[in-house]
N, C-alpha and C positions, 0 to 999 in steps of 0.2 A: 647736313643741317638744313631744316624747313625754313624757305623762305621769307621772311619777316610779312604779318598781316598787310604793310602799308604798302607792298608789291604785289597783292594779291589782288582778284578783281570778286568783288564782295558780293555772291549772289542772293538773293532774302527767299524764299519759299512761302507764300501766305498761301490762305484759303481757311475755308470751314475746318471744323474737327471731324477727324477720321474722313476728311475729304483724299488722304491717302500721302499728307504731305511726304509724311516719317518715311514708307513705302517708296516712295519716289527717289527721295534721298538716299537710301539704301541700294534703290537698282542703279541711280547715276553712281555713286560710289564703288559698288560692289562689295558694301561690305554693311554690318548691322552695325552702322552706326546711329540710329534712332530705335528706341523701342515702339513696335509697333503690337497694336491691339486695337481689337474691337470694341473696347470700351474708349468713349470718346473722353478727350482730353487728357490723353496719358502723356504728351508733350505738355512741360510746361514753363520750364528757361528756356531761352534760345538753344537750339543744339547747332556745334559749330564743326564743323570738316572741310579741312585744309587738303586740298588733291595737285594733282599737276593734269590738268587738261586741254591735252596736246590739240593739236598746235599753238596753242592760246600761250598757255602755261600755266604757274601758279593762281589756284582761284580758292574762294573762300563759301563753302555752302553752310545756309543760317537759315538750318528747319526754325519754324517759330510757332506757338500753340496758336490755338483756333482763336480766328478773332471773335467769334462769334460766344464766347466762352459767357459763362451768368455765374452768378454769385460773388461773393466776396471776394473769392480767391479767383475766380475769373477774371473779374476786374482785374487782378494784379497782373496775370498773366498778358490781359491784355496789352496793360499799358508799357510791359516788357518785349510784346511783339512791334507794339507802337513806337518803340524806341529804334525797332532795326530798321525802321525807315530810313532814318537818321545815317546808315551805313552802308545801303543798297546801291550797288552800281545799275545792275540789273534783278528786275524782280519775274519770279515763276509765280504765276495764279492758277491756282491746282484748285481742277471745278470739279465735284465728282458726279462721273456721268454725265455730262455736260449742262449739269443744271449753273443755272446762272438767275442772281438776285441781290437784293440789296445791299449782302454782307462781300461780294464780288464787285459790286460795284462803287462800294465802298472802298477797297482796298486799291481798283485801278483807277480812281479819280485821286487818292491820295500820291501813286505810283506818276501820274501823269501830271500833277501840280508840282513834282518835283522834278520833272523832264527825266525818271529813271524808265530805261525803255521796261518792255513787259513782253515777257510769251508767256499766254493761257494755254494752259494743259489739262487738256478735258482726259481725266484718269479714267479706270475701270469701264472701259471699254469693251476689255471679255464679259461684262455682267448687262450691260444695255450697248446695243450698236447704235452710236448717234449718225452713223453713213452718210458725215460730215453735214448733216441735218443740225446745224446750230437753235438754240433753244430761239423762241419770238421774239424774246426782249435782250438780245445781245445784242453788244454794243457794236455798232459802223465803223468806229476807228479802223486803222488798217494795223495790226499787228499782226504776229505769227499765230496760227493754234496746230497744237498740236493733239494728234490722239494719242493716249499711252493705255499699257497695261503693266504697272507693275509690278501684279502677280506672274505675269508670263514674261516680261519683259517687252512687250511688244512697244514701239513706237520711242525706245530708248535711246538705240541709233538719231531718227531724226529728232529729238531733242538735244541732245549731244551737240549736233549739225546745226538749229536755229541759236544755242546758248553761243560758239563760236560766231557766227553769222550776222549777230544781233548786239555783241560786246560791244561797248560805249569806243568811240572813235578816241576818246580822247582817254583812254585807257591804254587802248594798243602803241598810236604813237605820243608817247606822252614824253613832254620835255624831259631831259636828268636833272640830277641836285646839282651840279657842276660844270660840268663836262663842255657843255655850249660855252660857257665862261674861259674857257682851259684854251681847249683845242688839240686835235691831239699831234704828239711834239713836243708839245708843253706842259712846265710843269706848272705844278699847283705847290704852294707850300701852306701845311698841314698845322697850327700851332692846338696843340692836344694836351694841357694839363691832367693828370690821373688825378680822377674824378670819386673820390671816396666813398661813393656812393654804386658806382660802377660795380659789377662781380670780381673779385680778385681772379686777375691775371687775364681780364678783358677790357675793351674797349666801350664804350657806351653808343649807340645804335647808329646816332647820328654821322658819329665818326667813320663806322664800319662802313656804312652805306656809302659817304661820299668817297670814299677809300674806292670802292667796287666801280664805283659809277667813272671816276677818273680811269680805272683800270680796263673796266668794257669797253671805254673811248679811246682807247692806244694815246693817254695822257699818262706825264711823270708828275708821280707825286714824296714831295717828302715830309716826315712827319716829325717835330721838335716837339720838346717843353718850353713855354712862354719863356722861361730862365736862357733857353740854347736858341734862341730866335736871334738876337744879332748875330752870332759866331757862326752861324751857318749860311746867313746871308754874306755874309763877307768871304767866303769860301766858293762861290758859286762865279764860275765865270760871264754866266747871264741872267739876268734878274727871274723869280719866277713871274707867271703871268697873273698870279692871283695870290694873296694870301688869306688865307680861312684860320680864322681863331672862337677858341669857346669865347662865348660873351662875355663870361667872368674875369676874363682876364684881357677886357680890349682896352683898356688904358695903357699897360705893359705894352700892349704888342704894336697899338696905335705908337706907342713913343721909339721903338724900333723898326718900325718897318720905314725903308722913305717914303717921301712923299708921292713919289711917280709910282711906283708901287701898289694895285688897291687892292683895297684891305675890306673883309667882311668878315662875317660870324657865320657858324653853322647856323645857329637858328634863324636868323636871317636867310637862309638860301634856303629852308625849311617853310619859310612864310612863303616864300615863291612856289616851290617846287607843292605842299599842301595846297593852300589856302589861295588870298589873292593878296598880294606884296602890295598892291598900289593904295587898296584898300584898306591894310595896317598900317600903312606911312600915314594915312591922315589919323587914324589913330592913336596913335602915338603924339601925333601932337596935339593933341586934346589934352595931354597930360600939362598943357601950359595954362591950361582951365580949372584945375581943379583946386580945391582948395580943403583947406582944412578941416577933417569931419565927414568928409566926401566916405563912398561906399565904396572900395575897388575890388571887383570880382578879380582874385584870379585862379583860372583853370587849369588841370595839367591833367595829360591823358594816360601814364603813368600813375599806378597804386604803391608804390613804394613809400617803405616809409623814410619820411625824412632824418637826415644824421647832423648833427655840427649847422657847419653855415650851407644849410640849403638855399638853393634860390628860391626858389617860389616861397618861401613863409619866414623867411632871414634876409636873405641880400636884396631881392628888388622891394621888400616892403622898403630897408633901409635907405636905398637909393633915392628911391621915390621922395619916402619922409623931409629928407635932404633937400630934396628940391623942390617942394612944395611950401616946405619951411614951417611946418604944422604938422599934427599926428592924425592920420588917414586911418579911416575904419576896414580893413583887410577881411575877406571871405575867400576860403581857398576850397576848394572842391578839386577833386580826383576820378580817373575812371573815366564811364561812361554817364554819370548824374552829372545834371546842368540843372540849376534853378530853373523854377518855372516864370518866375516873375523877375524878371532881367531888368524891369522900368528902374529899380530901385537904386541901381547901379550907376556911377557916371561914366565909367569905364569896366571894361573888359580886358583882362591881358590871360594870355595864351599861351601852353608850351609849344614848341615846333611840332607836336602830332606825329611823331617819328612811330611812332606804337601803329595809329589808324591808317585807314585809308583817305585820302583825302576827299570822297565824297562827305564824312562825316564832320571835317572841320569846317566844308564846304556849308554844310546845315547849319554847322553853328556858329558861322557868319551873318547866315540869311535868318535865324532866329536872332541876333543881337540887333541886327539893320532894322527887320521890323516893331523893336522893340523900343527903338532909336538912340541905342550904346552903342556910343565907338569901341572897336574892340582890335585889339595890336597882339604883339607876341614877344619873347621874353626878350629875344638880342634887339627888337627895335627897342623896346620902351629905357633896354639899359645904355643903349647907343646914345636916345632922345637925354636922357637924366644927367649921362657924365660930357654931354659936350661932344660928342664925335659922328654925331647924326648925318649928318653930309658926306662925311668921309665914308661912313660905312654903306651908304650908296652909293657910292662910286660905282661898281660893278652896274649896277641896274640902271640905264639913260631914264627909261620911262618914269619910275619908282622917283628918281632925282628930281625928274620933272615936277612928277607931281608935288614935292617935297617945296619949291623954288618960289611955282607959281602958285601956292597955296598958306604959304608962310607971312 
């Protein structure tokens, strides 16, 4: 089984048409996963391949068409290339033949305004020899460049070599969903209602994940239904070190678990482990602002369709409604589409992004902030509505902090 996208490290591939992106992607992979041709613009969704790029590990390569594309339907493409910014850990700038201009520099001013590193890769090198003769007007920065050929395969190795080399720090060692919380020794207890929405005779992502994440960390975990949560606490000769419950069901499990005991949500550990926790705790208390009439965006990264009492279009509307004491204007969006015009919103709430990478939640932070919508996630805003907002900080000092000195 392939490693879920939000463990992968999210490469973006830009440059001109037929600057040889598709080519490129095909000789790093080893395989025709892009159609390539002579006729420009034959890319034109993102094309995506999932590899394991040892020593690194799982990563994610996202050929994207020419930015440089014209017409009607260029524009579209563009603004589809435009989008994978939004999900780039690390971006490839495939110049061909080492030309370099404004559509390159375009793309690495965009790439450097979001602090995503960059190696330029001056391509078709067997058709002009640049002999490391950079064009006039390239840029001083100090990145990597690399020469390739990926018709012959030349200069594939050391791209390979600068992609490991040049991976974002905070990819490689990047906190777990759990695990830091745990310790390993200890257990974790797991409260997992089957989730109707989930694939029959599996688990839902979230779950998996922190399942793995305690298990990589020589941490015990065990896993109830909100209904088996006190009987199994009563059976344990030492308390676990954490309990993790779906959000839907934290009232239940808030009323069973003790008090010495602390108690979170997956999505919750999902705001942390994605996004930034301290960030959605103010958030989230925005929702003591709002009022009747008000716009609430909310997002989920998930295209599924909704069943029964879904959260995001059924349960947190209702919750919210409740405690507002008024009826609130609801906009749900899925996917990879965000509004462009976020002003209109007084809030933002979020699914935990278990699907993305977290560079991508990471954007759509920094697009709410400068829009100036608080924006939170599904376990804080239902923690914030039913009264257990404190408690379900517990695990987080900082996150609590913020939460104390800001109330």
């Amino acid at each position: 089984m392939q490693a879920s996208k939000s463990f992968r490290l999210h490469i973006g591939i830009f440059g001109r048409r037929n600057a040889g992106k598709s080519s490129i992607l095909n000789a790093l992979t080893s395989q025709e996963v892009s159609i390539v041709s002579e006729i420009a613009g034959t890319t034109t969704d993102p094309v995506e391949k999932p590899m394991e790029l040892l020593p690194l590990g799982p990563v994610l390569f996202i050929d994207t068409a020419g930015i440089d594309d014209s017409g009607a339907l260029g524009e579209k493409r563009i603004l589809k290339t435009m989008s994978v910014f939004d999900r780039t850990d690390l971006g490839l700038i495939i110049s061909d033949s080492g030309d370099w201009d404004n559509f390159e520099k375009s793309i690495l001013k965009e790439l450097n305004d979001r602090g995503i590193p960059v190696i330029v890769v001056l391509n078709k090198c067997d058709l002009v020899n640049t002999g490391n003769d950079l064009p006039g007007n390239f840029p001083k920065e100090k990145f990597p460049v690399v020469e390739t050929s990926a018709l012959t395969g030349f200069g594939m190795l050391d791209l390979r070599q600068a992609i490991l080399d040049h991976a974002p720090e905070d990819f490689i060692n990047r906190t777990g969903i759990v695990s830091d919380l745990v310790g390993p020794g200890e257990m974790a207890m797991l409260v997992v209602p089957i989730d109707k929405e989930a694939p029959k005779g599996r688990l839902i992502l979230p779950q998996v994940q922190t399942i793995r994440d305690l298990l990589d960390n020589d941490s015990f975990c065990m896993v109830v239904k909100e209904r088996e949560l006190r009987e199994a606490l009563s059976r344990l000769n030492k308390p676990p070190k954490l309990v993790v419950t779906d959000s839907q069901a934290f009232l239940k499990v808030a009323a069973d678990t003790p008090p010495e005991i602390p108690l979170t949500s997956f999505s919750i550990l999902f705001a942390r482990y994605q996004g930034d926790l301290q960030e959605m705790v103010k958030g989230a208390m925005t929702i003591d602002r709002l009022k009747p009439g008000d716009k609430v965006l909310i997002a989920e990264a998930c295209s599924h369709h909704p069943i029964g009492e879904d959260i995001g279009t059924v349960k947190i509307p209702r919750w919210l409604t409740q405690y507002v004491g008024g009826k609130l204007e609801f906009v749900n969006h899925r996917g990879h589409d965000f509004p462009d015009n976020l002003s209109e919103f007084k809030l933002i709430i979020h699914c935990g992004a278990c699907m993305w990478n977290r560079r991508e939640m990471l954007s759509r932070m920094m697009k709410a902030r400068i829009a100036g919508v608080p924006l939170t996630n599904y376990g804080l805003t239902i923690a914030y509505s039913l009264g257990i907002f404190e408690r379900a900080l517990q695990p987080f000092p900082a996150a609590l902090e913020v939460y104390k000195t800001t109330k």
